[in-house]
BAPA-662713 format. One record per residue: residue in three letters; residue number from 1; x, y, z of N, C-alpha, C, O in turn. Coordinates in Angstrom, 2 decimals. Each point is the difference from the previous one (the first is absolute). Last residue first. Example, Ala and Ser with C-alpha at 12.3 -4.5 7.8 and 13.67 -1.06 7.14 Angstrom:
2
['SER', 2, [12.85, -2.25, 7.08], [0.82, 1.19, 0.06], [-0.77, 1.09, 0.73], [0.51, 1.11, 0.17]];
['ALA', 1, [-0.22, -6.83, -0.24], [-0.89, 1.19, 0.00], [0.90, 1.20, 0.00], [1.04, -0.02, 0.66]];
// end
This chain:
97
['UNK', 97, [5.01, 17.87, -13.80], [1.34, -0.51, 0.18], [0.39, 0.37, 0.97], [1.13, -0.31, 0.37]];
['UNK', 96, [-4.99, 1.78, -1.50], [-0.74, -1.89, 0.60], [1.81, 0.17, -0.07], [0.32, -0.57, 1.04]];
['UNK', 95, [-1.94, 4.63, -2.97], [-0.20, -0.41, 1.53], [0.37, -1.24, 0.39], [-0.20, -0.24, 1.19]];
['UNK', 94, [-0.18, 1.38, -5.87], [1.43, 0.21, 0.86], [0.14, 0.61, 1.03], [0.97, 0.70, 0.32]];
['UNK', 93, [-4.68, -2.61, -2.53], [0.99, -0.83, 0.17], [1.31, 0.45, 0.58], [0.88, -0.61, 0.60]];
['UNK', 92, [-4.65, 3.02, -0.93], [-0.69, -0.92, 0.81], [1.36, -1.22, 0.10], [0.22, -0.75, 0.95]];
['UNK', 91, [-0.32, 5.07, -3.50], [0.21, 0.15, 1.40], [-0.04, -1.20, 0.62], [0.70, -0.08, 1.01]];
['UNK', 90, [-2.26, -0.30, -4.98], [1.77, -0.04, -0.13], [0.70, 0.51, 1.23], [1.17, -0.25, 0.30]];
['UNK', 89, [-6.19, -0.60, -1.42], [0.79, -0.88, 0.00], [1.24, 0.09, 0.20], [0.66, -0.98, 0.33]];
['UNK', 88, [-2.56, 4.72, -0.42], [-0.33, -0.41, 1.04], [0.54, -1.69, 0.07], [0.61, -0.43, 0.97]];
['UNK', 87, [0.04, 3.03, -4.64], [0.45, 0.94, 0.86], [-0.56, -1.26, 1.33], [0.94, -0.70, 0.38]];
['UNK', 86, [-3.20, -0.63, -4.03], [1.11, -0.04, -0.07], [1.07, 0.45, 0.89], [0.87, -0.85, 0.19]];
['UNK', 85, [-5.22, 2.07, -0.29], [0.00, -1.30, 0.19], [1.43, -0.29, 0.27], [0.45, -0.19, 1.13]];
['UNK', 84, [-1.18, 4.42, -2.77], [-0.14, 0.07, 0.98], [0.03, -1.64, 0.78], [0.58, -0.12, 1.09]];
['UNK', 83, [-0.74, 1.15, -5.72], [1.19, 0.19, 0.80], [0.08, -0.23, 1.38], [0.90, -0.68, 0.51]];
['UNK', 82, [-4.81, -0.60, -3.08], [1.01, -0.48, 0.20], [1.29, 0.38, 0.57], [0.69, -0.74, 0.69]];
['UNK', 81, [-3.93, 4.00, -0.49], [-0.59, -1.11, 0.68], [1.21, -1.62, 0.07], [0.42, -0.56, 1.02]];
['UNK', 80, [-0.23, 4.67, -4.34], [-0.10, 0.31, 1.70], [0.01, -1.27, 0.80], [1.05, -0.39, 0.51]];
['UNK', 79, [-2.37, -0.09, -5.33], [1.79, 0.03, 0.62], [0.32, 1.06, 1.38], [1.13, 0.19, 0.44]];
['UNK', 78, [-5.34, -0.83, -1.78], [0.49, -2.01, -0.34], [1.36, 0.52, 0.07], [0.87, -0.71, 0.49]];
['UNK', 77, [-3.20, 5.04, -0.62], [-0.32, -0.81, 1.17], [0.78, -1.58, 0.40], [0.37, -0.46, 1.08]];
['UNK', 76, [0.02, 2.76, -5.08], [1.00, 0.38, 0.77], [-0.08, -0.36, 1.40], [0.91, -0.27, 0.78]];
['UNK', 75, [-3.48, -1.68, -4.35], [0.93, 0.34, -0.12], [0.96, 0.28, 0.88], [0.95, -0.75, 0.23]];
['UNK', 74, [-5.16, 2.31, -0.36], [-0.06, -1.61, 0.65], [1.68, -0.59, -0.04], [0.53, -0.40, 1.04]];
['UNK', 73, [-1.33, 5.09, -3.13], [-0.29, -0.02, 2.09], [0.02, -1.21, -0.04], [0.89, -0.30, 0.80]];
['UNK', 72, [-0.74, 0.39, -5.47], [0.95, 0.76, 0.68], [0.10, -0.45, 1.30], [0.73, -0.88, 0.46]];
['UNK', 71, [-4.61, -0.18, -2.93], [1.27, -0.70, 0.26], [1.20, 0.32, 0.94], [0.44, -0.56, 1.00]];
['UNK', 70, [-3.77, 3.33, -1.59], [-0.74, -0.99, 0.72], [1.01, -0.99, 0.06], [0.37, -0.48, 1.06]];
['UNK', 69, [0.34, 3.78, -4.46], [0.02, 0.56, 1.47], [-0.24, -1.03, 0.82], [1.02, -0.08, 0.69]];
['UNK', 68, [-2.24, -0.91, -4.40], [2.01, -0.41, -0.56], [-0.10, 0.63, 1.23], [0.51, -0.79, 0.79]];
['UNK', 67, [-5.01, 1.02, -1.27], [0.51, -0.75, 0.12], [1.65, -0.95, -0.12], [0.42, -1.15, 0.07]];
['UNK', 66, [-2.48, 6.02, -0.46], [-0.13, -0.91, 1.40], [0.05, -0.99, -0.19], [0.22, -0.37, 1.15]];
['UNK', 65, [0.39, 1.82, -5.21], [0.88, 0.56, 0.74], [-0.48, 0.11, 1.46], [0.93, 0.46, 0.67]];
['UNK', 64, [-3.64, -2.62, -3.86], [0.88, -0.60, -0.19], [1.67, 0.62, 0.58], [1.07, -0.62, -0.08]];
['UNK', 63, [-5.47, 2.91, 0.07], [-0.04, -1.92, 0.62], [1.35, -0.22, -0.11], [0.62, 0.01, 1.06]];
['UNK', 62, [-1.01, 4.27, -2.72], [-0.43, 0.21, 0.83], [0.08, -1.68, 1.11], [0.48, -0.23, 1.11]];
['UNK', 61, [0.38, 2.73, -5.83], [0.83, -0.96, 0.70], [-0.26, -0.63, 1.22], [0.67, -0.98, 0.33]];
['UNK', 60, [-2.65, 4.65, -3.02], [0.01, -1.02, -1.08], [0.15, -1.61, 0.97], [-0.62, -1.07, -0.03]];
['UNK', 59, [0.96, 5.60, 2.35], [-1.30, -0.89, -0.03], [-0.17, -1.02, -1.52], [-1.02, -0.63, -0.28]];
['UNK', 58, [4.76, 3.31, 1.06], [0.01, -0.83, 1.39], [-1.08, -0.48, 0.17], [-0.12, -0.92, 0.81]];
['UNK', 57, [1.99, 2.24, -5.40], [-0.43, 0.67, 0.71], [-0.20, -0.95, 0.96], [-0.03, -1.17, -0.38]];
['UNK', 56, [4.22, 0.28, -2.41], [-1.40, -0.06, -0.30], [-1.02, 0.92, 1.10], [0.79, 0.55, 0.76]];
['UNK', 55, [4.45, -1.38, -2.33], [-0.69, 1.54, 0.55], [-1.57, -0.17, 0.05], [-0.72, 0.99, -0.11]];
['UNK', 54, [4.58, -4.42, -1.30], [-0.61, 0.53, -0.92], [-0.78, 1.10, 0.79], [-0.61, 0.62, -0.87]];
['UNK', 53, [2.70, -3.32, 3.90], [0.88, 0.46, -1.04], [-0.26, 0.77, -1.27], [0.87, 0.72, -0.50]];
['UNK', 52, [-3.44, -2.74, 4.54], [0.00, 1.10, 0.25], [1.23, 0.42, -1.61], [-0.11, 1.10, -0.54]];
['UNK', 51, [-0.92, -5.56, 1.27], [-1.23, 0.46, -0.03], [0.42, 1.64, 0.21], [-0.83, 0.53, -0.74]];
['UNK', 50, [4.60, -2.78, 1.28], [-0.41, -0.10, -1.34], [-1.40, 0.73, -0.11], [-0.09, 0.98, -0.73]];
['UNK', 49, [2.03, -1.21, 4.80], [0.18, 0.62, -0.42], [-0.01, 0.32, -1.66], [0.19, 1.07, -0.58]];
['UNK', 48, [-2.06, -4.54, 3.27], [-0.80, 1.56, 0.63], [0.59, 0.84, -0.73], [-0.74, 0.87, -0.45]];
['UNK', 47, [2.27, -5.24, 0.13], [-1.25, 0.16, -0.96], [-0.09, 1.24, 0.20], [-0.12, 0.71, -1.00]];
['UNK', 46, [3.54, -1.72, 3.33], [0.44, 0.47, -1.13], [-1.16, 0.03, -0.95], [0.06, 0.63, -1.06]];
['UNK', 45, [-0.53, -1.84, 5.66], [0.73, 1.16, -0.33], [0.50, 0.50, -1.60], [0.33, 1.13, -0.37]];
['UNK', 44, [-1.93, -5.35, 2.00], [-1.06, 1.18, 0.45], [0.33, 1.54, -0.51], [-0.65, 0.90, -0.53]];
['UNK', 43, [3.70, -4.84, 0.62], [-0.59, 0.29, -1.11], [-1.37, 0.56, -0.23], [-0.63, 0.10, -1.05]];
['UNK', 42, [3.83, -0.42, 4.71], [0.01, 0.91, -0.97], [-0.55, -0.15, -1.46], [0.13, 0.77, -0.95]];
['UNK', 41, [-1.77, -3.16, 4.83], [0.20, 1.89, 0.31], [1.16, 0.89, -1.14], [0.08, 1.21, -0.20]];
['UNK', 40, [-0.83, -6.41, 0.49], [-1.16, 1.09, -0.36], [0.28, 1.21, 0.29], [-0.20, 0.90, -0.82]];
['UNK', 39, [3.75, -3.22, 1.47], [-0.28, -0.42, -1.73], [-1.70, 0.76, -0.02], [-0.43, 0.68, -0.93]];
['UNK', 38, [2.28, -0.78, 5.29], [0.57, 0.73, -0.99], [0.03, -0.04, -1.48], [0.43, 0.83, -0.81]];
['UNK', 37, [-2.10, -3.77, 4.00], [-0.45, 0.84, 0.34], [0.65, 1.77, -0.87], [-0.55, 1.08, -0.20]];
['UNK', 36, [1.82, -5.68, -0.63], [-1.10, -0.11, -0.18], [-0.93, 1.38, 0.72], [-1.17, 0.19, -0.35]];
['UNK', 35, [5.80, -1.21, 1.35], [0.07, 0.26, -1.72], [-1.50, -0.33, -0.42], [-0.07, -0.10, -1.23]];
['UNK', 34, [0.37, 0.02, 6.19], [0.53, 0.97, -0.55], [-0.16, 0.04, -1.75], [-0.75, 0.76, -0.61]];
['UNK', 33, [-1.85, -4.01, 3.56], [0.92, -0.04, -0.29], [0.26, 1.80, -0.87], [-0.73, 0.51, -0.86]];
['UNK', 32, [-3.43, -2.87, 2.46], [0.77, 0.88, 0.55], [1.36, -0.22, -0.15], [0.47, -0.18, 1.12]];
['UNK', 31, [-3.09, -2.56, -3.47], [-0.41, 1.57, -0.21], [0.41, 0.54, 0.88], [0.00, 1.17, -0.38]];
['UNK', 30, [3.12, -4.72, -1.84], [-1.35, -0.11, 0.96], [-0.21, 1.31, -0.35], [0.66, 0.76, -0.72]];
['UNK', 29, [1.46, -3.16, -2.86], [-0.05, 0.77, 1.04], [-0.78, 0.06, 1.04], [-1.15, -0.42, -0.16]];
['UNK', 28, [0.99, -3.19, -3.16], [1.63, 0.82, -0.35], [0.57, 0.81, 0.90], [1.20, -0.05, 0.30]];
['UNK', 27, [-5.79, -2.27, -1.55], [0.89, -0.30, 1.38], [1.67, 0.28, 0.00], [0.97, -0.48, 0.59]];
['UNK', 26, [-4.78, 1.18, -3.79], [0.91, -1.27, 0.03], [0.64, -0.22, 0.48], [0.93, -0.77, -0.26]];
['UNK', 25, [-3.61, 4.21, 0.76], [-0.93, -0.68, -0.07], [1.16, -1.11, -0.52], [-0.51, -1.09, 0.26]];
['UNK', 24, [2.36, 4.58, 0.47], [-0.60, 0.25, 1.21], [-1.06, -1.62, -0.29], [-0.24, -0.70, 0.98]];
['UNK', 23, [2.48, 2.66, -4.32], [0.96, -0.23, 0.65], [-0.61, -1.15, 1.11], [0.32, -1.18, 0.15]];
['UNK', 22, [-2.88, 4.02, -2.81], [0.62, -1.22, -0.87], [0.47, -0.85, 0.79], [-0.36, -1.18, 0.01]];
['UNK', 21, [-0.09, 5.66, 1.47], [-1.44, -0.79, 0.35], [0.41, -1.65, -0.92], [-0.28, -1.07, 0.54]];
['UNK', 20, [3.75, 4.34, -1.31], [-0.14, -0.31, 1.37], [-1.35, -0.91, 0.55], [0.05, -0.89, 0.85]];
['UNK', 19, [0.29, 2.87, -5.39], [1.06, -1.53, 0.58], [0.03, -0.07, 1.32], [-0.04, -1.14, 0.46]];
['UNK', 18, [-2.88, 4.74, -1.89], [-0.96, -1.84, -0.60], [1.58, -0.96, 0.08], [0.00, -1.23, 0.01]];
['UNK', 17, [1.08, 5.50, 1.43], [-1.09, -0.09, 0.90], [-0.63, -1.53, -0.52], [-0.36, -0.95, 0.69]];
['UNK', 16, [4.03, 3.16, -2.99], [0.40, -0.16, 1.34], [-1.28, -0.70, 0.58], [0.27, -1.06, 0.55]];
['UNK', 15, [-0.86, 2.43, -4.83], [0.71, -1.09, -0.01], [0.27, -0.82, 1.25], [-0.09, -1.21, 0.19]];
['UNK', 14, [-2.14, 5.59, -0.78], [-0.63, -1.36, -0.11], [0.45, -1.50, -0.13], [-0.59, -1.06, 0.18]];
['UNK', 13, [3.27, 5.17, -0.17], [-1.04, -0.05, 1.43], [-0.94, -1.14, -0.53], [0.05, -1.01, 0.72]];
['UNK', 12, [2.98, 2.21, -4.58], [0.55, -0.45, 1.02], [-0.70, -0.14, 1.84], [0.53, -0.66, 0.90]];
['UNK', 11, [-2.80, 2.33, -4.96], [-0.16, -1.19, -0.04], [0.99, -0.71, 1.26], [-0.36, -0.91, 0.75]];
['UNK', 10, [-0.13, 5.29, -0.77], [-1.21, -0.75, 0.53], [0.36, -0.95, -0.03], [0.09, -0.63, 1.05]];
['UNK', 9, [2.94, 2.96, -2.59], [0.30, 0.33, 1.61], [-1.06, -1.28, 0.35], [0.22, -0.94, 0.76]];
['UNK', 8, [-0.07, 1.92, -5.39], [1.07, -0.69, 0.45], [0.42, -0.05, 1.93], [0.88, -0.58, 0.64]];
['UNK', 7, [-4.04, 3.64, -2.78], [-0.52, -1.49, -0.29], [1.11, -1.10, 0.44], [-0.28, -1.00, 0.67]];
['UNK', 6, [1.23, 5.23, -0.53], [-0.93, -0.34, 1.38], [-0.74, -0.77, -0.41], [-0.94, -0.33, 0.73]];
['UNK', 5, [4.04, 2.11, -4.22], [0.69, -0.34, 1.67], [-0.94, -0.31, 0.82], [0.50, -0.39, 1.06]];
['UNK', 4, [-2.69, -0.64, -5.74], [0.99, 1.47, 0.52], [0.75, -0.35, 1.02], [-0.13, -1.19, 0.28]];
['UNK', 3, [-1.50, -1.22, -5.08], [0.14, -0.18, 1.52], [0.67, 0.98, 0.24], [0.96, 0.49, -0.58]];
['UNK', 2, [-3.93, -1.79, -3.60], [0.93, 1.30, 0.26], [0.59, -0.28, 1.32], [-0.60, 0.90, 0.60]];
['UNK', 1, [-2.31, -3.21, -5.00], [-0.07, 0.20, 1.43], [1.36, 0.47, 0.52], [1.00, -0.37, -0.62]];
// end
Protein backbone atom coordinates (compact mmCIF):
# COMPACT_ATOMS: atom_id res chain seq x y z
CA UNK A 1 0.00 0.00 0.00
CA UNK A 2 1.36 3.22 -1.39
CA UNK A 3 0.26 6.65 0.45
CA UNK A 4 0.01 9.66 -1.82
CA UNK A 5 -0.16 13.45 -0.63
CA UNK A 6 -3.99 13.50 -0.50
CA UNK A 7 -4.21 10.58 1.57
CA UNK A 8 -2.07 12.25 3.97
CA UNK A 9 -4.21 15.55 3.53
CA UNK A 10 -7.44 13.15 4.15
CA UNK A 11 -6.30 11.29 6.87
CA UNK A 12 -5.07 14.64 8.38
CA UNK A 13 -9.06 16.13 7.77
CA UNK A 14 -10.39 13.29 9.45
CA UNK A 15 -8.30 13.59 12.17
CA UNK A 16 -9.40 17.31 12.62
CA UNK A 17 -13.09 16.60 12.39
CA UNK A 18 -13.48 12.95 14.68
CA UNK A 19 -11.00 15.06 17.44
CA UNK A 20 -12.89 17.92 17.48
CA UNK A 21 -16.31 15.90 17.76
CA UNK A 22 -14.09 13.74 20.47
CA UNK A 23 -13.45 16.89 21.96
CA UNK A 24 -16.89 18.18 21.92
CA UNK A 25 -18.43 15.07 23.56
CA UNK A 26 -15.88 15.18 26.65
CA UNK A 27 -16.62 18.46 27.17
CA UNK A 28 -13.23 19.73 26.14
CA UNK A 29 -14.88 22.25 23.73
CA UNK A 30 -17.97 23.73 23.34
CA UNK A 31 -19.50 23.76 19.84
CA UNK A 32 -19.47 27.20 19.37
CA UNK A 33 -16.26 27.69 20.33
CA UNK A 34 -13.77 28.78 17.60
CA UNK A 35 -11.06 25.72 17.74
CA UNK A 36 -14.21 23.61 17.31
CA UNK A 37 -15.51 25.52 14.56
CA UNK A 38 -12.33 25.51 12.79
CA UNK A 39 -11.24 22.03 13.44
CA UNK A 40 -14.34 21.26 11.13
CA UNK A 41 -13.94 23.50 8.45
CA UNK A 42 -10.69 22.49 7.97
CA UNK A 43 -10.97 19.23 8.22
CA UNK A 44 -13.79 19.60 5.67
CA UNK A 45 -11.40 21.01 3.77
CA UNK A 46 -8.78 18.79 3.51
CA UNK A 47 -11.16 15.52 2.96
CA UNK A 48 -12.51 17.61 -0.20
CA UNK A 49 -9.16 18.08 -1.22
CA UNK A 50 -7.92 14.53 -0.86
CA UNK A 51 -11.22 13.25 -2.48
CA UNK A 52 -10.37 15.49 -5.48
CA UNK A 53 -6.34 14.54 -5.29
CA UNK A 54 -6.39 11.45 -7.37
CA UNK A 55 -8.59 13.27 -10.42
CA UNK A 56 -11.65 10.95 -9.83
CA UNK A 57 -14.68 11.86 -12.03
CA UNK A 58 -17.29 14.28 -10.16
CA UNK A 59 -19.95 11.68 -10.44
CA UNK A 60 -17.74 8.90 -8.76
CA UNK A 61 -17.67 11.57 -5.86
CA UNK A 62 -20.74 13.06 -6.05
CA UNK A 63 -22.31 12.40 -2.00
CA UNK A 64 -19.53 12.59 -0.48
CA UNK A 65 -18.36 16.06 -2.10
CA UNK A 66 -21.74 17.84 -1.03
CA UNK A 67 -21.23 16.58 1.85
CA UNK A 68 -17.44 17.95 2.94
CA UNK A 69 -19.48 21.13 0.97
CA UNK A 70 -22.36 20.98 3.50
CA UNK A 71 -19.74 21.02 6.13
CA UNK A 72 -17.89 23.65 4.84
CA UNK A 73 -21.02 26.45 4.77
CA UNK A 74 -22.12 25.07 8.51
CA UNK A 75 -18.67 25.57 9.41
CA UNK A 76 -18.27 28.86 8.34
CA UNK A 77 -21.80 29.75 9.21
CA UNK A 78 -20.71 28.41 13.24
CA UNK A 79 -17.90 30.84 12.70
CA UNK A 80 -19.95 33.82 11.42
CA UNK A 81 -22.28 33.65 13.96
CA UNK A 82 -19.78 33.10 16.84
CA UNK A 83 -17.75 35.89 15.86
CA UNK A 84 -20.27 37.95 15.61
CA UNK A 85 -21.53 36.88 19.33
CA UNK A 86 -18.37 37.68 20.43
CA UNK A 87 -17.94 41.22 18.74
CA UNK A 88 -21.09 42.09 20.46
CA UNK A 89 -20.14 40.75 23.81
CA UNK A 90 -17.03 42.80 23.60
CA UNK A 91 -18.89 45.98 22.50
CA UNK A 92 -21.15 45.20 25.36
CA UNK A 93 -18.28 45.44 27.90
CA UNK A 94 -16.45 48.17 26.72
CA UNK A 95 -19.55 50.19 26.93
CA UNK A 96 -20.37 49.55 30.65
CA UNK A 97 -16.69 51.37 31.67
Amino acid sequence: MSLQWYDFVGLAGVAFVLGAFFLLQAGRLKGDSLGYQLANLFGAVFILVSIFGPGPDFREVISTTIMQLAWIVISVYGLWRGLKSRASRFRGKSGDA
